[in-house]
C-alpha positions in Angstrom: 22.4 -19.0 13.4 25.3 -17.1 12.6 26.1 -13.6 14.3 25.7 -11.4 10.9 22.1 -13.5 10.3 21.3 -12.8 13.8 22.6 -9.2 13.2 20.5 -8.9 10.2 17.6 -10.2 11.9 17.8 -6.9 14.6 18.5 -4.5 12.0 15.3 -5.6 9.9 13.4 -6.2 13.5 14.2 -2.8 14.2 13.8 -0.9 11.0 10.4 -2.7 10.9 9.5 -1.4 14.2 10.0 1.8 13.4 8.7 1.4 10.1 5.5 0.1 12.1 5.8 3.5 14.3 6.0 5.9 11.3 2.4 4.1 10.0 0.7 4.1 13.0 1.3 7.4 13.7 0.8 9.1 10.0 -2.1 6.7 9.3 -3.8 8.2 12.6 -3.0 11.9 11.1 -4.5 10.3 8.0 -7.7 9.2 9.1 -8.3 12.7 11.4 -7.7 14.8 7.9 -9.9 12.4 6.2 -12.7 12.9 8.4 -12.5 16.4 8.3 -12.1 16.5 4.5 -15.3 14.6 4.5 -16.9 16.8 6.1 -15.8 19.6 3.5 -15.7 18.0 1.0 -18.5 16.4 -1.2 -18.9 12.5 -2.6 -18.8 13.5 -5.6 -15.4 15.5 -5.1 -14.1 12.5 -3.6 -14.7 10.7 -7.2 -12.8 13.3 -9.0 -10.2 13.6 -7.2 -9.9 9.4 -7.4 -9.6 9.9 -10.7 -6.6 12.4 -10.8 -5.0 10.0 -8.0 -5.8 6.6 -10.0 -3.3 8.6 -12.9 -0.8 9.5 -10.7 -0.3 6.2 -9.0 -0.2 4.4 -11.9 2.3 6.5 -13.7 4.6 7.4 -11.0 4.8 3.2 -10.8 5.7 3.2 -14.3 8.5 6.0 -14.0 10.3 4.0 -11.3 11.1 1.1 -14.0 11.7 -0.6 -10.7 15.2 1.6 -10.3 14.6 2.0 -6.7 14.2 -2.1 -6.0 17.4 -2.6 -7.7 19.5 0.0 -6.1 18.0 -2.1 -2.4 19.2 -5.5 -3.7 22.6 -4.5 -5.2 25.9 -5.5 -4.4 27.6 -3.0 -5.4 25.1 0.6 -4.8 27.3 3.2 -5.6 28.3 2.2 -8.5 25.2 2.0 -10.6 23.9 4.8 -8.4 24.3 7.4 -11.4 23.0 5.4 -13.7 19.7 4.6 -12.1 19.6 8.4 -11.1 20.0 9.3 -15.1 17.5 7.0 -16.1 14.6 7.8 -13.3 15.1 11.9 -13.9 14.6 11.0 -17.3 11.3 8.5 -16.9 10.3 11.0 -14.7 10.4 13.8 -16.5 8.8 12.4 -19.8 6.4 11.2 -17.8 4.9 14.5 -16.4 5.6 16.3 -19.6 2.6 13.7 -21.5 0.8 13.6 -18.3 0.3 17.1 -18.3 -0.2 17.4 -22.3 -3.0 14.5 -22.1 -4.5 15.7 -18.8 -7.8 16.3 -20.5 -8.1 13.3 -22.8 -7.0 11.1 -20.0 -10.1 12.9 -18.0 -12.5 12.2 -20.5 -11.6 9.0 -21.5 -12.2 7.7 -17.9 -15.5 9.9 -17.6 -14.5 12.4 -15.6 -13.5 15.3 -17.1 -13.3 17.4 -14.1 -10.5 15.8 -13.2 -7.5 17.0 -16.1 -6.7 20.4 -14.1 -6.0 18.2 -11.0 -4.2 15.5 -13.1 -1.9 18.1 -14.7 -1.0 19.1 -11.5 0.0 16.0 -9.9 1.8 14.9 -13.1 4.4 17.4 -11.7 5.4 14.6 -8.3 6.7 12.4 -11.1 9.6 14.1 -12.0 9.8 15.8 -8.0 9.8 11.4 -7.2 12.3 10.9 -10.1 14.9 13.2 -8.4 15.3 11.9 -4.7 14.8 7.8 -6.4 18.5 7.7 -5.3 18.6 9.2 -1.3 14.9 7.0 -0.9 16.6 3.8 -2.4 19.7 4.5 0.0 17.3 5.2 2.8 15.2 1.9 2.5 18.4 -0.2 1.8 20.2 1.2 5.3 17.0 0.2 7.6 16.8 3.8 8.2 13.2 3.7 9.1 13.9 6.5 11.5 15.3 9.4 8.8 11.8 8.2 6.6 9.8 8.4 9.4 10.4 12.1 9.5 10.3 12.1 5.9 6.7 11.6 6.2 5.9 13.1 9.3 6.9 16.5 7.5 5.4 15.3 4.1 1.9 14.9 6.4 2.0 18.1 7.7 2.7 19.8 4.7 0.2 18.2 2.5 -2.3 18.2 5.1 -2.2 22.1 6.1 -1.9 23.3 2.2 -4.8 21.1 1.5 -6.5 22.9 4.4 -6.1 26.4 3.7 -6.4 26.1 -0.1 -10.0 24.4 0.4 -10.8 27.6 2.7 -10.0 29.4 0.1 -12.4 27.8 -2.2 -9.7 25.6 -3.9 -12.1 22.6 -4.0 -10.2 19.4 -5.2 -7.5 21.3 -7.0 -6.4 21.6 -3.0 -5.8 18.4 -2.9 -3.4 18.2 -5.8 -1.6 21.6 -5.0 -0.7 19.8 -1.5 0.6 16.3 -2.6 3.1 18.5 -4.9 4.3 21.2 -1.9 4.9 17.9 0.5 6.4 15.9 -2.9 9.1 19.4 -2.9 9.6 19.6 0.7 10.2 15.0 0.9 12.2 14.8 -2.0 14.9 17.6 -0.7 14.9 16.0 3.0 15.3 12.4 1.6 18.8 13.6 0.2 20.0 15.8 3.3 18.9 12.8 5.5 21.0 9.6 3.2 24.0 12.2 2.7 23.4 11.5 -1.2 24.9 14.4 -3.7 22.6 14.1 -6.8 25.2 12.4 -9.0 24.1 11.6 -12.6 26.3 9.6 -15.5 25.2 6.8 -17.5 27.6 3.6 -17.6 26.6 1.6 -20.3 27.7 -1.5 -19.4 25.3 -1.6 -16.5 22.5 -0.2 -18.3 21.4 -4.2 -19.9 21.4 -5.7 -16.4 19.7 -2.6 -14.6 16.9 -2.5 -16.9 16.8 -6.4 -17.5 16.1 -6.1 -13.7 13.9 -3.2 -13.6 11.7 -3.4 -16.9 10.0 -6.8 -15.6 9.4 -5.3 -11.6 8.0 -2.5 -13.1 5.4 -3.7 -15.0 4.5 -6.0 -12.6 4.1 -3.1 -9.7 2.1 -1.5 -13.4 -0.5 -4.2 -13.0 -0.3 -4.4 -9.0 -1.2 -0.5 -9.0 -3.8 -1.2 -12.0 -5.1 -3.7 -9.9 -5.9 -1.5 -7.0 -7.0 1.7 -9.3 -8.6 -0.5 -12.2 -12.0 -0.7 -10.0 -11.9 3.2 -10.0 -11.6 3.5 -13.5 -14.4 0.8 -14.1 -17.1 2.2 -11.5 -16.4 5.7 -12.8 -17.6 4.8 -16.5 -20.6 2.4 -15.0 -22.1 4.1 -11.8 -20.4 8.0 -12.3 -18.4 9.7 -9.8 -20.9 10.1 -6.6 -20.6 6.5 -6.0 -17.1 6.3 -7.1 -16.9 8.5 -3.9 -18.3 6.3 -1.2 -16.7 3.4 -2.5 -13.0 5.1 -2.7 -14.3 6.5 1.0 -14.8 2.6 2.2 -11.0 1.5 0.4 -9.6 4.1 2.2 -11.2 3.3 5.0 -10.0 -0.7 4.8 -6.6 0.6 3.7 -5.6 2.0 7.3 -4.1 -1.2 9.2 -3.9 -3.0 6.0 -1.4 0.2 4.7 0.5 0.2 8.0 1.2 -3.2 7.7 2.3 -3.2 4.5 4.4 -0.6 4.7 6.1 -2.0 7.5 6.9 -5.2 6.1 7.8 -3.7 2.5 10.2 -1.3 4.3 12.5 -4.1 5.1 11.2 -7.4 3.1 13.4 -6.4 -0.3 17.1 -5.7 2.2 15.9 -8.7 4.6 14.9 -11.3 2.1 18.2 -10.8 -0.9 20.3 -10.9 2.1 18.8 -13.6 4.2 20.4 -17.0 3.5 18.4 -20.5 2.4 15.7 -21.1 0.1 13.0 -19.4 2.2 14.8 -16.9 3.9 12.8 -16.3 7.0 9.7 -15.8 5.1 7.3 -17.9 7.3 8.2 -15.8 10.0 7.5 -13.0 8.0 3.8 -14.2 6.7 3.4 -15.1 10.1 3.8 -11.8 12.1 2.0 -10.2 8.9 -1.2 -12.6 8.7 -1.5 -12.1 12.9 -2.0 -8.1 12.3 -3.9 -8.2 9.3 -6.4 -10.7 10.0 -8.1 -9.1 12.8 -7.9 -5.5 11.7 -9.7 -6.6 8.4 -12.0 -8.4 10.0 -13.3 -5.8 12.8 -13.3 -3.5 10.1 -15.7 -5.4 8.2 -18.1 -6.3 10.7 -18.5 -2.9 12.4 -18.0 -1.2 9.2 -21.8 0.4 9.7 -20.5 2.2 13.2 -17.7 3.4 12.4 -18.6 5.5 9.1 -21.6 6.5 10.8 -19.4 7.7 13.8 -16.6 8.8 11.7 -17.9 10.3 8.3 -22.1 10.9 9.2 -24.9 9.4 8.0 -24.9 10.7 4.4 -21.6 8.2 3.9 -23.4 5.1 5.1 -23.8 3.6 1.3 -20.2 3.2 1.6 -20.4 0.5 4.7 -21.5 -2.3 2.6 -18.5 -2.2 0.4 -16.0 -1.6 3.6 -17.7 -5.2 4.6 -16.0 -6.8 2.2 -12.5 -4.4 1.7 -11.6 -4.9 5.0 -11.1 -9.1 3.9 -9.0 -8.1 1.1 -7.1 -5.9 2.6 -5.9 -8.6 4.9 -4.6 -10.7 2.0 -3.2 -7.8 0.5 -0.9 -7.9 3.4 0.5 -11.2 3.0 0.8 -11.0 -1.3 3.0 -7.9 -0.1 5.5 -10.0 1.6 5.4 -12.8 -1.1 5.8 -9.9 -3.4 9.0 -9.0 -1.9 10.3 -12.2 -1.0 9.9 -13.2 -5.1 11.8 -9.8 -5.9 14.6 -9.9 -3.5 15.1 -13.5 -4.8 15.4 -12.5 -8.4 12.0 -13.7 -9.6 10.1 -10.8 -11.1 8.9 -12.8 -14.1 6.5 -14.9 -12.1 4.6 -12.1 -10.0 4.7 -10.6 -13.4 2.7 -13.4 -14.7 0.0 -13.1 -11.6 -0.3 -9.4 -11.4 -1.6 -10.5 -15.6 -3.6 -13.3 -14.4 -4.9 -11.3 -11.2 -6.1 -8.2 -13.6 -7.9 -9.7 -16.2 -10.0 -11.8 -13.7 -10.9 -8.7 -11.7 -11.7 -6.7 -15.0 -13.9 -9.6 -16.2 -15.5 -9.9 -12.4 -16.0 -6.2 -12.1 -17.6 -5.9 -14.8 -20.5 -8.3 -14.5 -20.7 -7.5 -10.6 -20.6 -4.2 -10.9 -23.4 -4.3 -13.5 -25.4 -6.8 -11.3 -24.5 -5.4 -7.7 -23.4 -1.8 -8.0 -20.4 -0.7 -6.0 -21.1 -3.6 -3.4 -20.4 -5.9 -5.7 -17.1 -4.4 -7.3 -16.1 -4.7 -3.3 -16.7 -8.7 -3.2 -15.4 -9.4 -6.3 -12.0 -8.0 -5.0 -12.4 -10.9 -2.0 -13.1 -14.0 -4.4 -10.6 -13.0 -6.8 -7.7 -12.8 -4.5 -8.8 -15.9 -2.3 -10.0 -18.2 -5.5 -7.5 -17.1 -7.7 -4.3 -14.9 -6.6 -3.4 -17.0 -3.5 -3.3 -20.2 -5.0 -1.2 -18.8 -7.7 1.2 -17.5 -5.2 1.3 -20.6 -3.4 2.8 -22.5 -6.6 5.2 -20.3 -7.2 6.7 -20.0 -3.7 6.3 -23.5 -4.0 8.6 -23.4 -7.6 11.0 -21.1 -6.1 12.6 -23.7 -3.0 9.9 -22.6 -0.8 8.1 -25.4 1.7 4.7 -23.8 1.8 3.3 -26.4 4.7 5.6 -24.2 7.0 3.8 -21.0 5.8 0.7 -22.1 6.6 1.4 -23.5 10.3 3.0 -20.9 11.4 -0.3 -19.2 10.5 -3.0 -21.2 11.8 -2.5 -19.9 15.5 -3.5 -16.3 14.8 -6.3 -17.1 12.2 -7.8 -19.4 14.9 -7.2 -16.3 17.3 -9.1 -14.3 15.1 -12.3 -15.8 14.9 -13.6 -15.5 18.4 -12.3 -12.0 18.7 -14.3 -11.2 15.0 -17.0 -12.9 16.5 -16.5 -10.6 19.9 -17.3 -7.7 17.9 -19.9 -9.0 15.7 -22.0 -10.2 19.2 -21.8 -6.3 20.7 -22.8 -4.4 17.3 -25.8 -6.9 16.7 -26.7 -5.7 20.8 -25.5 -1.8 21.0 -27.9 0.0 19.1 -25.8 3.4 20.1 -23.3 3.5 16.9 -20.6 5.4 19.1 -21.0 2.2 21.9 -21.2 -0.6 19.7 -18.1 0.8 18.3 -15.7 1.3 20.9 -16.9 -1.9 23.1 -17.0 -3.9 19.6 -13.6 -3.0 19.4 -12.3 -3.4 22.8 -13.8 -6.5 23.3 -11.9 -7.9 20.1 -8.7 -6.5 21.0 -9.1 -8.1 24.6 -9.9 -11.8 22.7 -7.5 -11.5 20.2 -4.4 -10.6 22.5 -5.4 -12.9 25.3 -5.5 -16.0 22.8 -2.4 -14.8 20.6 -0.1 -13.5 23.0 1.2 -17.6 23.9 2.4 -17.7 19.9 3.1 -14.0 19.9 6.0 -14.9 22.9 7.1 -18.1 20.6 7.6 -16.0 17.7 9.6 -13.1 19.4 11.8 -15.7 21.0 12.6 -16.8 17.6 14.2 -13.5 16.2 15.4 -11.5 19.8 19.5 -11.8 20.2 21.1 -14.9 21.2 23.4 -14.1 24.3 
């Protein structure tokens, strides 16, 4: 190994680390605000305000036109710099002004229509986003994990204590929306005092084919990704109405917290790590490796003491969400690991292909959501999410790493230590919930039993795989 791979190897080690600190420690804010805000707040609020967010998401995807991912990966960043921050204030921009005009059709159209005054008001992060696209893009492509940590630490605390005094107030879910915009205001002006960017805007036309040609694909592919994890919102809010909409965006929230912190580590530095990272798989196994360990156990305790820990948590009147938090807490292990391939294919130049899944992967959860959710209600809509990505997304992946140079034998060996880890510790927690009948017990000695499991058999491979990336002296 040469001394700027093994340098590049620390630098994304440690970027991910504290990429993995910042996670921990907001998605722990996260889930203390959420529980109070359950508390305050009603299901069927919780629907409404899934709605606005499902609008938001998708759109500020769409804005992006996959600027920020090309700035990471280029050779040459300050130069197209102006360019990409031209063309995302402008995406941005266009994109609140409709969002804001169509707030109420939008509403109604995805039958909730007390959801356009909150909808109009988050249109407004788009073009906040749009503006720091540049200082964010810097931020990721330096490692400084650090400088975004802070980012969101002060983003949290914003958010969280607008949110907070506006629903004392009586704000209701418009407190919600008001928040995410203060924090989008005070993030976006940090992000550029932290990457020492000026905002700098000009439009060189003889980049603008290769930046878009770039951009255009990864964008609608992070479209469909986004529509992929929002499409179930829009689908249960037109079958079941917004009440259940509520405990089943409670229980996705709820699988999202390791699975989030995961991903975010790993997406923090996959896109720099992987374009710069030489052969035809580019560290990836390691990468799927150290992902798959994490993910796999925190989606599966979460699934089987799902019951406890909303009861504990959230209260009693929140247990119809536990079913569906069963079977999220599966997928959002796989999530994980499509995360990584996601980046891997991007970094290498190949947005076409995940293009082509995120297609594939949408229309078979459309068509499976429909008939489940009919059938099954909001439980089903969950385990349709599992066979989809397991039956359908993975092996789809699989061929084109496979296409792309990628040995995929590799991938899975490196994996099959911490899956087989898994299982007892899964199995650890299911034996002390089907014994503790005290929710609060079964909980915390479900857990610490599968933690104990899980370390002691992983922590052989877990010294293997550190060996592999720590500096060579």
């Amino acid at each position: 190994m040469t001394g700027t791979e093994q340098s590049l190897k620390m630098t994304a080690a440690r970027g991910a680390a504290w990429s993995a600190v910042s996670s921990i420690v907001l998605r722990l804010g996260s889930l203390v605000v959420g529980i109070v805000l359950a508390r305050l707040l009603t299901p069927e609020q919780f629907g409404v305000y899934a709605v606005a967010l499902t609008v938001q998401s998708v759109l500020s995807t769409v804005s992006d036109l996959g600027l920020s991912s090309d700035l990471i990966r280029s050779e040459e960043p300050e130069k197209i710099a102006p360019t990409i921050a031209t063309l995302g204030l402008v995406s941005g921009a266009t994109m609140t002004l409709i969002t804001a005009a169509t707030s109420t059709s939008v509403a109604g159209l995805l039958g909730s229509p007390e959801a356009a005054p909150a909808i109009s008001v988050l249109a407004f992060t788009l073009v906040l986003g749009s503006i720091s696209l540049v200082p964010y893009s810097m931020l990721m492509r330096r490692f400084q994990q650090r400088a975004m940590f802070l980012v969101g630490a002060v983003d949290f605390v914003v958010s969280t204590t607008v949110t907070l005094v506006l629903i004392f107030f009586g704000f209701g879910v418009m407190a919600l929306a008001l928040g995410r915009v203060a924090a989008q205001v005070v993030s976006s002006t940090m992000q550029f005092f932290l990457a020492r960017v000026r905002p700098r805007y000009g439009l060189d036309r003889t980049r603008l084919k290769p930046i878009l040609a770039f951009g255009v694909p990864i964008a609608t592919a992070n479209l469909l990704a986004w529509g992929l994890l929002n499409v179930d919102n829009v689908i249960l809010a037109r079958m079941v109405g917004v009440t259940a909409l509520g405990y089943y965006v409670l229980a996705f929230n709820i699988s999202s917290w390791p699975m989030n912190a995961l991903s975010q580590s790993v997406r923090a530095i996959s896109m720099p790590y992987f374009s710069r990272a030489d052969g035809p798989s580019g560290g990836l196994a390691t990468v799927v490796a150290i992902g798959w360990a994490g993910a796999l156990p925190a989606g599966g305790v979460l699934a089987v003491l799902s019951a406890p820990l909303i009861s504990v948590l959230y209260g009693d009147r929140w247990l119809a969400a536990a079913p569906v938090l069963a079977a999220l807490g599966i997928y959002g292990a796989l999530r994980v690991v499509f995360d990584i391939f996601t980046g891997f294919l991007y970094a290498r130049g190949r947005a076409q292909p995940v293009l082509w899944i995120q297609v594939i992967w949408l229309i078979t959860l459309v068509m499976g959501m429909i008939v489940a959710t009919g059938s099954y209600g909001i439980v089903g809509a969950g385990w349709v999410h599992v066979i989809v990505a397991a039956a359908v997304v993975l092996p789809a992946y699989l061929i084109v790493l496979r296409q792309s140079g990628v040995r995929v034998m590799p991938l899975i060996r490196r994996s099959l230590w911490p899956t087989a880890a898994a299982i007892p510790a899964i199995v650890a927690a299911v034996v002390c919930h089907t014994f503790i009948d005290h929710d609060l017990l079964a909980l915390l000695i479900g857990c610490l039993a599968a933690v104990a499991v899980y370390a002691g058999l992983v922590w052989p491979w877990a010294w293997r795989e550190w060996r592999r990336i720590r500096p060579v002296r």
